[in-house]
C-alpha positions, 0 to 999 in steps of 0.5 A: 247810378245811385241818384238814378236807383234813389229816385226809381225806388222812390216812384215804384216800390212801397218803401219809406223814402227815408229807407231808400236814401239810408240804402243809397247812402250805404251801398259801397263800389269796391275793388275785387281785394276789399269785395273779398275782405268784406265778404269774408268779413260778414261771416257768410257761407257762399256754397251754393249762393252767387255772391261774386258780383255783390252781397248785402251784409245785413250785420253791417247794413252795408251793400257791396258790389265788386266793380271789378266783376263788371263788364259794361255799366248795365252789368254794375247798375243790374247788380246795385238794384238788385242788391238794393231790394235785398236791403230794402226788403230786409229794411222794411221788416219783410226779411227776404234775406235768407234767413228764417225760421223753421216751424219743425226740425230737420233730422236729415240733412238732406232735407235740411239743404233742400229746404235752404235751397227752396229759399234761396230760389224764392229770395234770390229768383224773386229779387232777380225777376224784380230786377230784370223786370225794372232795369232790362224791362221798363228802364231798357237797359240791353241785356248781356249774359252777365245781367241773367244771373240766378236762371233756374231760380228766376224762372221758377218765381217768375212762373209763380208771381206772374199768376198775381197782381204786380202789387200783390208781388210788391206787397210780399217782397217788402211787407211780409215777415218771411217766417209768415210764409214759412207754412207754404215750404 
């Protein structure tokens, strides 16, 4: 599956061939008990954030994916790929990881969440739209339940990115510094 990701990334998305391989080299398929170690680990807070299935954790450069979480091998393959962009883009220097810095603060904390929300929509709904569109669309793998993950935020960025050019997509995923979009939130 790897060879396969390799090799797909390296004919379809602008990202340097060295990077491509650094990921493939430091995805990790692990069992349900070292998924949760790792998980906890990392430090992050997974309230509103399906990260059962993999996460990447960009303090360790690391991405992990739960093997036990899977039913078929097109379940497991939508989840590396999908892991795969996020340390992609994060390794291109475009940042679509979740984190970002807020041009004001946020007295309240109402507002605060629905902002964090709105980020998780564009990150999480573009990555999974990029995924679906390339594992289930151009590579045919048959879609279960499980591979359509992240729905409302899918459909929101898909609405969105389907009025630009593919490339267009392509260069916002992996060349530009989330906090240069911050202005449109």
């Amino acid at each position: 599956m790897m060879q396969v990701i390799r090799e797909y990334f390296k004919a379809t998305f602008p990202v340097k061939p060295e990077l491509i391989d650094e990921i493939v080299e430091r995805t990790k398929i692990v069992d349900d008990e070292t998924f949760k170690k790792a998980l906890d680990e990392s430090g992050r807070i997974v309230e509103d954030i399906d990260v059962k299935y993999g996460f990447y954790d960009k303090k360790s450069n690391i991405g992990y994916i739960n093997q036990d979480r899977h039913h078929t091998s097109g379940e497991l393959f939508v989840t590396i790929f999908h892991e795969s962009l996020h340390a992609a883009s994060i390794g291109a220097g475009a940042g679509f990881r979740g984190e970002f810095t807020l041009p004001f603060s946020y007295d309240d904390l109402e507002q605060r969440v629905a902002m964090e929300r709105g980020l998780i929509a564009l990150i999480e709904g573009t990555t999974h739209y990029i995924t679906l569109k390339h594992v289930i669309g151009n590579m045919g793998f048959e879609g279960t339940e499980n591979m359509f993950r992240y729905k409302a935020e899918r459909n929101i960025m898909s609405r969105i990115w389907e009025a630009f050019p593919e490339d267009a997509m392509y260069r916002a995923y992996f060349e530009i510094p989330i906090e240069r979009l911050r202005h449109y939130f």
